[in-house]
Structure formats: C-alpha cells, structure tokens
N, C-alpha and C positions, 0 to 999 in steps of 0.2 A: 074442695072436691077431693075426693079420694084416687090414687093413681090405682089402674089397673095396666097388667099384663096382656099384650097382644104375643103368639106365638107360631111363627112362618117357620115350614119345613120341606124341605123335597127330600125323595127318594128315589132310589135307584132298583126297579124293580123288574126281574127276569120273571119268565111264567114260559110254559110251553105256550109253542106257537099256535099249535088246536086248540088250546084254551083262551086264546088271548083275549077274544071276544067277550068273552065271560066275564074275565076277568077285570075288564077294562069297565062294564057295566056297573058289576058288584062293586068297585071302588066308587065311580062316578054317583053311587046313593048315598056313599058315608057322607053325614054331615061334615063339613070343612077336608072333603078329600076330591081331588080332579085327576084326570090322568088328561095333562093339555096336549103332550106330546108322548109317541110309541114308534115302533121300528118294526117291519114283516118278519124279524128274527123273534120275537116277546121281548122284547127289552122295552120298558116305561119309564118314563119320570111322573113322577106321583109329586102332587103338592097340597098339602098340608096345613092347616091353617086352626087356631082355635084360641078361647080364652087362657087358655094356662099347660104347661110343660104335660101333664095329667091327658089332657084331649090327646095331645098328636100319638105320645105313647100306645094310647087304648085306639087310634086307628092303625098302628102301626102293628098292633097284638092283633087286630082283625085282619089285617093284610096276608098276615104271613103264612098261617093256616089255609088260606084259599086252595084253595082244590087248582091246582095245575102251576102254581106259585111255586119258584124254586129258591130263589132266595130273594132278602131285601137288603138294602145296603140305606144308611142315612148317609147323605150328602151335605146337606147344608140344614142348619138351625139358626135359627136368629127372634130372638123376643126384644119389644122394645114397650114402655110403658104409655098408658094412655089414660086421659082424664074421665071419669066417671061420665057416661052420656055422650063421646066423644066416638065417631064413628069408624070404622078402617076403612080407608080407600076401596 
C-alpha cells in the first residue's frame, strides 16, 4: 500500500468584531476549515485539515483576504502519514 500525507493545522485569526459573523461563516464552507472556537473581541481559532501541506496553504490564501480579516497567524502544523484507504478520525 502506498503511504499518504494527512495535514492538521490551526490558526490564530483576528477579524473586526462587526464582521466576525461573516467571517466565521465564509470559513466554516472551506473544505477542511472550522472555526470550533472565537471570542466577542474577533479573535478565532481556525482549524485546518487536508491531504497535503498545498490544501492548508491555499485555505490559509483564502483566509486572509476576507473582507474584515486583519491578520492570520499559524500556530500549530503537524502531518503524519497514512495508508492508502485508511481513514482520519
């Protein structure tokens, strides 16, 4: 079987407070992005998930541009491999 790449990340994401709504939305449709936890200031934790280092990047390129988005910060990255057909929790 061939190994593949699993790819977990969070971020640390500010956004104005009158956008937070928005903004909390627009993430929650990217494929492999959540916002689990946010704060009444716009402060999120954004988490991140995809087949290969490529995925989290190109959500991380749409994060940032967001209309009320003030900056992103990465926190944490971690990939570990997995076997062809083998599921992620």
């Amino acid at each position: 079987m061939t190994e593949q790449e699993w790819h977990v990340a969070s971020l640390v994401v500010y956004c104005k407070p009158e956008q937070m709504a928005a903004v909390i939305t627009t993430i929650n449709a990217m494929p492999g992005a959540e916002v689990p936890v946010f704060g009444e200031q716009g402060k999120l934790v954004v988490s991140l998930e995809g087949p290969d280092q490529s995925a989290i990047v190109a959500n991380i390129d749409r994060i940032a541009p967001l209309d009320g988005v003030i900056s992103t910060t990465l926190i944490y990255h971690e990939f570990a491999g997995q076997e062809a057909g083998e599921e992620q929790a």
